[in-house]
N, C-alpha and C positions, 0 to 999 in steps of 0.2 A: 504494500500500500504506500506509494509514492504520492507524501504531502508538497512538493515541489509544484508551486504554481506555474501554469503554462509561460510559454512569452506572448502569447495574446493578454492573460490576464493581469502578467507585469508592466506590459504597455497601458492597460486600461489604467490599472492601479497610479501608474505614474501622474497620467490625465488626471482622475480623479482626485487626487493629493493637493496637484498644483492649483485645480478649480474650487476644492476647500479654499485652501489658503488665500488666494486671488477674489473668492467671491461670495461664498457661504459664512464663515468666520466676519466678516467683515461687516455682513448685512443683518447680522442676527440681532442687533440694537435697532435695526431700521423695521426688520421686521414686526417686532414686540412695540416699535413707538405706533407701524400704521395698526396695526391691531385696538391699540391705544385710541388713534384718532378716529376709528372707526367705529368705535364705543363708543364716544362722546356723539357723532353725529350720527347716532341711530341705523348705521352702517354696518352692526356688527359681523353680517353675514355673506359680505361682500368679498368677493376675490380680490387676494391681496396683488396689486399691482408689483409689490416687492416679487414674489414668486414669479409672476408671470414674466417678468422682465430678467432675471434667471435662467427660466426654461428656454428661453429663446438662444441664450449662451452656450445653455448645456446643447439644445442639438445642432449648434453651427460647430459647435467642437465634437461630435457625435458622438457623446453621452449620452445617449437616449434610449429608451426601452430594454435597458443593460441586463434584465431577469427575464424576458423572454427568452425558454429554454431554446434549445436545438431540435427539440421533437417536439414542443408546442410552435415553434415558427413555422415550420413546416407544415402542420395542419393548420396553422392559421391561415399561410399562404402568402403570409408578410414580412417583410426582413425585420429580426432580433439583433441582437450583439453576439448570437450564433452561440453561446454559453450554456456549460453543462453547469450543474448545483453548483459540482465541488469547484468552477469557475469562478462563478457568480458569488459564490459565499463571502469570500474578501471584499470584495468590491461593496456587497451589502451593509458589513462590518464598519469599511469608508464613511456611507453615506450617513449610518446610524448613528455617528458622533453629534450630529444635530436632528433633533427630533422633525425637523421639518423639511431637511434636505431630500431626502426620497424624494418627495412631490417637484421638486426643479427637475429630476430628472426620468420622470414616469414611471417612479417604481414604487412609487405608496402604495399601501394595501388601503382597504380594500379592493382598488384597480387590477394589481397583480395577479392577484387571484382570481376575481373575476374574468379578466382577460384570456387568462391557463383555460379558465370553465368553460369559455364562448368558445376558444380557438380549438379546444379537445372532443366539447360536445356539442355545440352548433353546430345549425344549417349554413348553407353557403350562404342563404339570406340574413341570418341572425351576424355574422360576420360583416356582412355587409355593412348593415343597418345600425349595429353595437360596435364590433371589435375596432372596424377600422379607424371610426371618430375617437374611441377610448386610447388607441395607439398611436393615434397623431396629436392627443391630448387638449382635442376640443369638447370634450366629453368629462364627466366622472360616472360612478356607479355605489352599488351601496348594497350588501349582502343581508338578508333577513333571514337569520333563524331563528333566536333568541327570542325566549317568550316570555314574559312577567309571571305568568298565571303556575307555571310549570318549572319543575326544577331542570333547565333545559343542558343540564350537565349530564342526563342523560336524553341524547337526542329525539329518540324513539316516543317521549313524553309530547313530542309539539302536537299542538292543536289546531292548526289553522289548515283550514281546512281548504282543499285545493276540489271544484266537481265538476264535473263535465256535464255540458248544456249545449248540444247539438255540435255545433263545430267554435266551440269556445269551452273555458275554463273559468268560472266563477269563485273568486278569493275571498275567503272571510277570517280575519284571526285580528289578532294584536302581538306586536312584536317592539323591542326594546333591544337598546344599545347596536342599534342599526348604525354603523361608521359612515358618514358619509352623506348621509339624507338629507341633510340642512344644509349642504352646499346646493347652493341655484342652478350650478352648472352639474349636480346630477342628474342623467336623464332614463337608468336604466335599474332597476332591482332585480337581482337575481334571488327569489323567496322560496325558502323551502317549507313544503305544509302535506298531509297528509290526504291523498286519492284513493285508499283503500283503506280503513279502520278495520276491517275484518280481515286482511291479508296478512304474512305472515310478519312477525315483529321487526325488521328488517328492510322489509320489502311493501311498509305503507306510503312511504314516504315519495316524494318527487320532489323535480327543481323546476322552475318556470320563471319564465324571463315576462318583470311586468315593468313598461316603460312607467316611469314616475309621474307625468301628466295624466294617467290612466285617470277617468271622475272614480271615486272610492278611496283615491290612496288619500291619506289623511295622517300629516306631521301634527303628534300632540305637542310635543315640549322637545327641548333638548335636555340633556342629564349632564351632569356635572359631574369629574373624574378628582373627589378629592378639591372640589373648589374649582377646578377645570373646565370652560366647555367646550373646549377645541375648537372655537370659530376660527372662520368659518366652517371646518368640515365636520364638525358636529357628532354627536353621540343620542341617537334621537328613539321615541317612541311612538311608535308608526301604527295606525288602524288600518286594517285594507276591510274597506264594506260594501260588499255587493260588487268587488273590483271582477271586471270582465275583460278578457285578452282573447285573441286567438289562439286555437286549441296546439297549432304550429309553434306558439312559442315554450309546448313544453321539451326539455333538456333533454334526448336521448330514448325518453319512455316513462312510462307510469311505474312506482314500484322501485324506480334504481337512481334513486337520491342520495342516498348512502355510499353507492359505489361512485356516484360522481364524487362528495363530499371528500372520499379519500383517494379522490386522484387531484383535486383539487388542496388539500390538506398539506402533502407534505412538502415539495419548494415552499409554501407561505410559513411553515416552521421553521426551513431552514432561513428563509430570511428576516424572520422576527428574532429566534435567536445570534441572527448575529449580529443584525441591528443594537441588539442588547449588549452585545460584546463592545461593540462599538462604545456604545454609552459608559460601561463600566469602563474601560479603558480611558476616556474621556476624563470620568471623575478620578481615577487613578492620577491622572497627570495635574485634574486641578488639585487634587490632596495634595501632591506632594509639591507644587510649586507655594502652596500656603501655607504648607507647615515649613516650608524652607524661611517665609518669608516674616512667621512670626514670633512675637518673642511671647514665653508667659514661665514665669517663676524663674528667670532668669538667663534662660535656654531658650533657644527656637523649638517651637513644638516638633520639628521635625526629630529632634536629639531626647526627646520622652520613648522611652523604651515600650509604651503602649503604641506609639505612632507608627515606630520600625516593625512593631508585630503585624499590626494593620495592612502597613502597606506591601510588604511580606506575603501577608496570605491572601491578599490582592492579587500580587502577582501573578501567586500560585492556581487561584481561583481561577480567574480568567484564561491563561493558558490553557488550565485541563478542560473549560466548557468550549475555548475554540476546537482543540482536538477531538473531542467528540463529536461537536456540531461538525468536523470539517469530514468527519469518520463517515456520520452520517448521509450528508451529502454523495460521498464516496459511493458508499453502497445503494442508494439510489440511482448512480449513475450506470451503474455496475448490475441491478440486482432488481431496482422499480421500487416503489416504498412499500411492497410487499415486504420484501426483502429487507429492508431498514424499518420497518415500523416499531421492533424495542426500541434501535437508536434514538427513530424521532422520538416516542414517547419520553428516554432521559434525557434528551437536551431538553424537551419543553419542561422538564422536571428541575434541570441545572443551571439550565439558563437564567430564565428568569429568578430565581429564587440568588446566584451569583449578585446578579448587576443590583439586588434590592442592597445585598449584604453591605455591596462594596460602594455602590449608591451611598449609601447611610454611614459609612465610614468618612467620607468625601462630608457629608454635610457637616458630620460632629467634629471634624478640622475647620470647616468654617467657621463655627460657633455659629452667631446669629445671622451672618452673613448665607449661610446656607442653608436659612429657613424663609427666605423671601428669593424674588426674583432677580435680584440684584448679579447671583449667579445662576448658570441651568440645571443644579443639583434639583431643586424640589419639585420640578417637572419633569425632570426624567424619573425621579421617584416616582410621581405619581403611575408614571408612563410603565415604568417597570411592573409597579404593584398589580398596575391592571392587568398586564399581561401573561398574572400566575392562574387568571379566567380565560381568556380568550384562547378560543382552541383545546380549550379544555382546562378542569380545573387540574390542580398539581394530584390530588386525591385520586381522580379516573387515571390519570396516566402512572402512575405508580402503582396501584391493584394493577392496571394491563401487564408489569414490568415484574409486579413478583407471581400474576400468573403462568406468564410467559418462563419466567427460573423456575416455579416449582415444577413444571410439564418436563422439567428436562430432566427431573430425581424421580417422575411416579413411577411406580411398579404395577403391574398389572395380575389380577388374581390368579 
């Protein structure tokens, strides 16, 4: 298992370094003031012109669409960065040093994965109509599974119900912490909900593509992450009532939502956690530039022997969640996420659960300075924390991972 990044990926990496430093890094105060001025003038929800002006950088230097795989371009029928996982992983890593950089360069979730969904299981038309505006990034999109009503940590619990009405499909449920919905320029929901209540536990479920103008869809509120509402792209709770589409827009078939979800599931783990790496590594470097740089009880915090342990198993931390996340990736590319599904299930287990620890080290060197905005610790915090939910919580992927061990000790009567 050869962790040597390619030289397509060392070229990309280089790019991507130089457009931090030159352009992301620089604007991250511009960013937070327009977000700022957009609040004050009843704007909140508005597309940040800072991003937009960005995007247009990242694709005249062709960073653009960097996580569309090599077998999702392909069936999309559009050109990617041609990148396998264990490609892509780094580069994700890159980006995730700022929570907001993804989106300059069309690799924010929940686009990413949406986009895998369209180009894996869409029509030529659904491509058409979806994929290509979301890939040339005049579009967003916004995934519904999640349900208020239901403990949606197990999937098989959603209630919304998906029925067929001649040559249509009639949606009725409520849905929450929808990523994405309260941007303007979403125009596409990819909703999972239930076509067969009596079919096997597994196989009720489906996916259907409902553009977001549809009459029925109905944004209640946005939700807050810890104080957070991610304007513009928002974390929202969605009613779909009496929503009606064409029966053409459902995914692959009735019954096989599940199987999309886990073709669809694992690249977006591999690049949440390494986005996360990204982030820890981040607060790694602001710990230690602030404990270098302060003084308390005589000493620079950085010469307290709780600091050196800290930053130490910092170190350590990280390293080991990139090699397994990079392990991961590996045998996806190698194997399919059949094949890697314990892996992914411990990175979503290490990952995030790392960047919280080391997250939270990073802020207790700042002292007060690292419980407001002043730095990007308490946002990525927040960002971190959420992410030991989304994709599952830490509790289902760890039963899958000590199911998965004990099957390889049973004995048979």
């Amino acid at each position: 298992m050869d962790f040597d990044f390619s030289p397509k990926t060392k070229s990309l990496q280089a790019k991507l370094l130089a457009f931090m430093d030159e352009h992301i890094y620089p604007n991250e105060a511009a960013y937070w003031e327009e977000i700022q001025a957009n609040t004050q003038a009843a704007r909140r929800w508005t597309p940040l012109q800072t991003i937009e002006n960005l995007k247009r950088k990242a694709q005249a230097q062709g960073l653009w669409n960097l996580f569309l795989p090599t077998d999702s371009a392909k069936e999309a029928g559009f050109d990617g960065a041609g990148l396998s996982n264990q490609e892509y992983a780094p580069l994700a890593e890159i980006m995730g040093r700022v929570l907001w950089a993804p989106e300059v360069f069309n690799c924010s979730a929940p686009d990413t994965g949406n986009m895998e969904t369209i180009a894996r299981y869409g029509s030529a038309e659904h491509k058409q109509q979806w994929l290509r505006p979301l890939l040339e990034g005049r579009i967003r999109s916004a995934f519904a599974m999640t349900e208020p009503a239901v403990a949606s940590s197990d999937a098989t619990n959603i209630e919304t119900r998906i029925e067929r009405d001649g040559e249509h499909y009639v949606i009725n449920g409520r849905k929450w912490w929808i990523s994405g919905a309260g941007d303007p320029r979403c125009a596409i929901h990819i909703l999972m909900g239930k076509t067969d209540p009596d079919a096997a536990r597994h196989a009720q479920q489906s996916m259907i593509l409902v553009p977001a103008n549809t009459p029925g869809v109905k944004i209640l509120r946005p939700l807050n992450v810890m104080g957070y509402d991610d304007a513009p792209h928002g974390h929202m709770e969605v009613v779909y009532d009496k929503v009606r589409v064409p029966a053409s827009n459902l995914l692959l078939g009735e019954g096989r939502g599940f199987e999309i979800a886990q073709g669809r599931l694992g690249p977006g783990r591999i690049h949440h956690c390494m986005r996360l790496i990204g982030q820890a590594e981040r607060a790694l470097e602001l710990m230690c530039r602030r404990a270098s740089s302060r003084v308390a009880f005589g000493k620079t915090v950085a010469s307290q022997t709780v600091t050196q342990e800290r930053i130490a198993e910092a170190r350590c931390k990280i390293d080991m969640a990139r090699l397994l996340t990079l392990k991961a990736a590996w045998m996806m590319d190698h194997g399919g996420n059949k094949t890697a599904r314990n892996e992914i299930a411990m990175i979503k287990v290490v990952a995030p659960r790392m960047a919280c620890e080391v997250i939270d080290w990073a802020i207790q060197v700042h002292g007060g300075g690292g419980m407001c905005d002043d730095f990007p610790l308490a946002y990525a915090y927040a960002s971190a924390r959420t992410l030991r939910f989304a994709d599952g919580p830490d509790e289902v992927h760890r039963n899958a991972i000590a199911k998965a061990e004990l099957a390889r000790y049973a004995t048979t009567a």
